[in-house]
N, C-alpha and C positions, 0 to 999 in steps of 0.2 A: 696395388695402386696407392698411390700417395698425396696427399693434400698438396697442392704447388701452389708457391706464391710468386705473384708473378709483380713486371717490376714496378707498376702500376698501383700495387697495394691489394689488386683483387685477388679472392682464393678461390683456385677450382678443387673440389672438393667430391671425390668419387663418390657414387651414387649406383645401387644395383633397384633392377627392375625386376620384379618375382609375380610369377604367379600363383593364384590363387591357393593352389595346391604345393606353392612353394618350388615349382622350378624357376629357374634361372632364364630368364625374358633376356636381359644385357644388362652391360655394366658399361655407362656413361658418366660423363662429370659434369658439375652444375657450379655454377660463379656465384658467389658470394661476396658483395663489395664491403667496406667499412662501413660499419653501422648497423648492417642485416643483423638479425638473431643469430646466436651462435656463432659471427665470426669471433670472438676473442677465443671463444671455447676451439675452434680450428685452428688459430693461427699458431697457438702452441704447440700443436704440432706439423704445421707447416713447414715445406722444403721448396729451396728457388729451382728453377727452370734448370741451373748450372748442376745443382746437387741432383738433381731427380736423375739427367743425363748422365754423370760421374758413377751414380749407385748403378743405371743399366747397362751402361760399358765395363763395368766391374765385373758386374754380376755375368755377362756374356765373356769376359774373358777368361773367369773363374770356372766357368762351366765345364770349358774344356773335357778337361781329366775326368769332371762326372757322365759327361757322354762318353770318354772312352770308356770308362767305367763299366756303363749302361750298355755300348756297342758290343762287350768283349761278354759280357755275362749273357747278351743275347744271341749271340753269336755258337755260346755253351749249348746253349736251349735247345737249338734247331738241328 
């Protein structure tokens, strides 16, 4: 997950919910406008709505080859 700045100025800024015991409840995101605490500390590493989209389409067309990968070494297994 990645901080997104959107065009507006606001930052949404992932967020995970844990329990007590330290499992994993979810992971939401939380806005942050100019001025809050810790936006300058996020915006540095803030990414726009365009980039965030570019890196997921990447990253799923890159995948590819690792799920053949993945399909052919389970495929060994069985």
């Amino acid at each position: 997950m990645f901080v997104i700045r959107l065009a507006d100025g606001t930052l949404r800024v992932p967020q995970s919910l844990t329990s007590d015991d330290g499992r994993l409840i979810g992971n939401a995101y939380v806005e942050i406008a100019p001025g809050e605490p810790d936006y300058d500390h996020y915006l540095t590493e803030s990414i726009t709505e365009e980039e965030e989209a570019t890196r997921r389409r990447r990253w799923q067309d890159e995948n590819d080859a690792l799920e053949q990968e993945f399909l052919a070494f389970k495929a060994e297994q069985d």
